[in-house]
N, C-alpha and C positions, 0 to 999 in steps of 0.2 A: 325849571322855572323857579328862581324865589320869590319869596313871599316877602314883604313890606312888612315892616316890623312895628306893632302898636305901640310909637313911644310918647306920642301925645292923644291927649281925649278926642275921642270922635263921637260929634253929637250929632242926632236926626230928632224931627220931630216927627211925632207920629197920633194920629186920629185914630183912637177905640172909642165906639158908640158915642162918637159924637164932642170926645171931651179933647184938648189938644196936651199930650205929653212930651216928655222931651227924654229920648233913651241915649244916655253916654255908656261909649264902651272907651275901656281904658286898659291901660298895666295890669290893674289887680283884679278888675272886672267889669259890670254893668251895673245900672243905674236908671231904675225908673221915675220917672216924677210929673206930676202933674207941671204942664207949663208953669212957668214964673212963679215954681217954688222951689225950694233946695229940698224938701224931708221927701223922699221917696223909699222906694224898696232898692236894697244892695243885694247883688247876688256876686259873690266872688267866684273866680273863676276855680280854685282851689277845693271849694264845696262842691261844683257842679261837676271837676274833673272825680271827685273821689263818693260822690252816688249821695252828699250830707246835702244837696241844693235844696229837697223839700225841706226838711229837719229846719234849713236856717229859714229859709224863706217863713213858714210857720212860726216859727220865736220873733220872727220880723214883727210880723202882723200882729201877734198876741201882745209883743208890748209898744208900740202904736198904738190900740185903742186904751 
């Protein structure tokens, strides 16, 4: 059987505790964000295949606030 190849964005929205987000997966990775904003968290797929997905996600957040 093969597999469908991610060559454009695929977005869903999704409900955590109530708030509404919008998670794209793509090419190069995922993408969280609160609804009807653009700044959210990136996680590449390259980080999370090679074990750096906390490492980035962490540096994410730290410079954010």
């Amino acid at each position: 059987m093969a597999m469908t190849p991610l060559d454009k964005p695929l977005r869903r929205e999704l409900l955590i505790d109530g708030h509404s987000y919008t998670l794209t997966l793509d090419a190069d990775g995922l993408k969280l964000a609160p609804k009807g904003h653009r700044k959210g968290i990136d996680l590449r797929w390259r980080d999370l295949a090679n074990g750096d997905a906390a490492l980035a996600t962490a540096l994410q957040a730290s410079l954010a606030q």
